[in-house]
C-alpha positions as CSV (number, residue, x, y, z in Angstrom):
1,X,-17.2,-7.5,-6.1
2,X,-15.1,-8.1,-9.0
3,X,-11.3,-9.9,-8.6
4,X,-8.7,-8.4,-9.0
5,X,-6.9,-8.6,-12.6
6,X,-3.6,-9.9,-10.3
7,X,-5.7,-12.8,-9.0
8,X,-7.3,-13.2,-12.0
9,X,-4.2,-13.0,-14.3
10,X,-2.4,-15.8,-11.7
11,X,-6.0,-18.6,-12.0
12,X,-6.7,-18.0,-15.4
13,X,-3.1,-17.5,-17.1
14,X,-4.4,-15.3,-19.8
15,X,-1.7,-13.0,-21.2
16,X,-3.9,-10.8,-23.1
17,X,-6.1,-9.8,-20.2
18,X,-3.4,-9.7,-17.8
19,X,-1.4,-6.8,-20.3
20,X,-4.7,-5.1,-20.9
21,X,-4.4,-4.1,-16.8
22,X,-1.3,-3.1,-17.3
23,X,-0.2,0.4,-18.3
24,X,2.3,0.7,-21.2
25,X,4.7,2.5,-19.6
26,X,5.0,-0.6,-16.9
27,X,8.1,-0.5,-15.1
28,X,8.9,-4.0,-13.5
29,X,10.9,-4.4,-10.6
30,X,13.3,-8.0,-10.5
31,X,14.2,-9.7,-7.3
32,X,16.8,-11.3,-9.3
33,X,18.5,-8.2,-11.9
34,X,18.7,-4.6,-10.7
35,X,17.6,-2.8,-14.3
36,X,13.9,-3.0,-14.3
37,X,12.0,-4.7,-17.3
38,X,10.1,-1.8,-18.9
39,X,6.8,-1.3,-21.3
40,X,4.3,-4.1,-21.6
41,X,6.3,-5.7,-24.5
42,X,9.3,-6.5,-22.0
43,X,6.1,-7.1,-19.6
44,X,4.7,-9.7,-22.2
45,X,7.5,-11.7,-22.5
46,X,8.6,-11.4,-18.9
47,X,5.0,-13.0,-17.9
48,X,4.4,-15.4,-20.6
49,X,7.7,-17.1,-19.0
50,X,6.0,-17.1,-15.7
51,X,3.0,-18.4,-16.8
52,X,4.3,-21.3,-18.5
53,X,7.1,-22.1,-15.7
54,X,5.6,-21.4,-12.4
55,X,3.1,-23.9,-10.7
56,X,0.6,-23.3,-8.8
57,X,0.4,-19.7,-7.4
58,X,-1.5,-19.3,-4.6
59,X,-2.6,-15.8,-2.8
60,X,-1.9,-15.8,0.4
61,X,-2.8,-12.3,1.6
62,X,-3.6,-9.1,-0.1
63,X,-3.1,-5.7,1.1
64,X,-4.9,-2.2,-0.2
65,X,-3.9,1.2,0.6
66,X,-4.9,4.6,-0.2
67,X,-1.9,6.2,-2.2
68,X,-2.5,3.7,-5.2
69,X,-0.8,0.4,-3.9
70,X,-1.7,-3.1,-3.6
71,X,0.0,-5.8,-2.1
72,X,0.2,-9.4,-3.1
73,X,1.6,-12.5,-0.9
74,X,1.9,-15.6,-2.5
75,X,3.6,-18.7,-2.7
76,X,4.1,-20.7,-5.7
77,X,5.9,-23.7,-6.9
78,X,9.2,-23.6,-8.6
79,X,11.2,-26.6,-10.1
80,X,9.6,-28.4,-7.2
81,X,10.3,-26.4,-4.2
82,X,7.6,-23.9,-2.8
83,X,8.6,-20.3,-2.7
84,X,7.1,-17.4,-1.2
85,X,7.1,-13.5,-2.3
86,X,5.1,-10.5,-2.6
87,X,4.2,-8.8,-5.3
88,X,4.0,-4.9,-4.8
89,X,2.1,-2.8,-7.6
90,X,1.1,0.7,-8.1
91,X,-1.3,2.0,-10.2
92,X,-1.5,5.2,-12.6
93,X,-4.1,7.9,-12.8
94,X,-6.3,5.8,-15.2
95,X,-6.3,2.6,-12.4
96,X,-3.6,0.8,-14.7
97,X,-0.7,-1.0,-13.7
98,X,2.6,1.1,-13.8
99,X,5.0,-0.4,-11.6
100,X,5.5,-3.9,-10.0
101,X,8.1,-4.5,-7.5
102,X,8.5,-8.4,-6.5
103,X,10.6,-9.8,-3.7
104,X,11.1,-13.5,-2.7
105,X,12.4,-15.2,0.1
106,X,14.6,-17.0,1.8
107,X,17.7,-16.4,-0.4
108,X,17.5,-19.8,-1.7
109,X,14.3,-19.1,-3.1
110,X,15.6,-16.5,-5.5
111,X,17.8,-18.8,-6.7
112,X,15.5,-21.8,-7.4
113,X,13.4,-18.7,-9.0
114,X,16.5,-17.2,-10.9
115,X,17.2,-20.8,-12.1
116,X,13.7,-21.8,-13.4
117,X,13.1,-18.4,-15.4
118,X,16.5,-17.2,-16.6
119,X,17.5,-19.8,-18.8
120,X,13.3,-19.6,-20.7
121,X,13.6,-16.0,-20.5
122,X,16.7,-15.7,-22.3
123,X,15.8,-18.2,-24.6
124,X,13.6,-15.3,-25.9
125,X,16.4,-13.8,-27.0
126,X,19.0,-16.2,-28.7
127,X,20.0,-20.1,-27.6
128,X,23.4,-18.5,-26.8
129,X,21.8,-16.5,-24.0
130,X,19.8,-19.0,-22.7
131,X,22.5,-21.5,-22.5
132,X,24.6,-18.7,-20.4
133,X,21.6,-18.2,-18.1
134,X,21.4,-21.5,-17.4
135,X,25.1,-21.7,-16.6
136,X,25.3,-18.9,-14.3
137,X,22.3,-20.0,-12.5
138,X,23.0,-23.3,-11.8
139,X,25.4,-23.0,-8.7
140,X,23.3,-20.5,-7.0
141,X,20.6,-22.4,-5.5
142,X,23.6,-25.1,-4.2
143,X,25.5,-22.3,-2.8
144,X,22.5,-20.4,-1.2
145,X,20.9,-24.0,0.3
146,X,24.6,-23.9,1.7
147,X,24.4,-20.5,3.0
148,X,20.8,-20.8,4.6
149,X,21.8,-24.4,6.3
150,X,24.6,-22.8,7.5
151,X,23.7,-19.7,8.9
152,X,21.2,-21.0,10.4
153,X,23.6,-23.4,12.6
154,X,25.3,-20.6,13.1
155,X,22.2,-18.6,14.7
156,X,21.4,-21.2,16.7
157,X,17.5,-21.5,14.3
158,X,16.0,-24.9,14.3
């Protein structure tokens, strides 16, 4: 039994493989932005950040189902923290990636995420962009640690 190009893609952090799964119509679904990243260009640059910034990525659990869907739990580390997400794809009628969906949690975790790839990722684009990225991201994963603490409390969670 062959890996999956996903699994592969995360151990081996080859871009050109990785893209070749992929279809080029790839739509791919943010937990951090509501417009989607579209085509494998948008996809290229979009993973060639992750693969440089993220740690570690480990698989956690994958499910399979019959209509065409696979999902992917992971957890990785970010800036030093360890995050945990899931990675939902669907496939086209040639077997290739068309659509990625990820979601992280808790909250905070999007922000540590939000912080480590906006500023690289808009560095694609101009230092201007970049430098904003990095500005509005920076009080998020304060203000989210702040939130999670205290809600938490507030639940009575320990």
């Amino acid at each position: 039994m062959t890996d999956h190009p996903f699994r592969t893609a995360w151990r081996t952090r080859n871009l050109d493989e990785w893209m070749q799964a992929l279809s080029p119509e790839i739509v791919l679904h943010s937990p951090v932005v509501r417009k989607p990243f579209r085509g494998r260009a948008a996809a290229r640059e979009l993973y060639g950040v992750l693969f440089e910034t993220l740690g570690e990525v480990e698989i956690t659990s994958e499910l399979t189902s019959t209509d065409n869907t696979h999902a992917f739990f992971w957890q990785a580390d970010v800036g030093g923290r360890r995050i945990e997400g899931t990675d939902l794809l669907r496939y086209d009628e040639h077997g290739k990636v068309a659509e990625i969906t990820v979601m992280i949690r808790p909250l905070v975790s999007i922000a540590i995420f939000a912080s480590a790839i906006g500023s690289p990722l808009a560095a694609k684009q101009s230092a201007t962009r970049s430098a904003l990225g990095r500005l509005l991201t920076l009080p998020l994963k304060g203000i989210f640690t702040l939130i999670d603490i205290t809600a938490s409390h507030l639940l009575g969670l320990r």
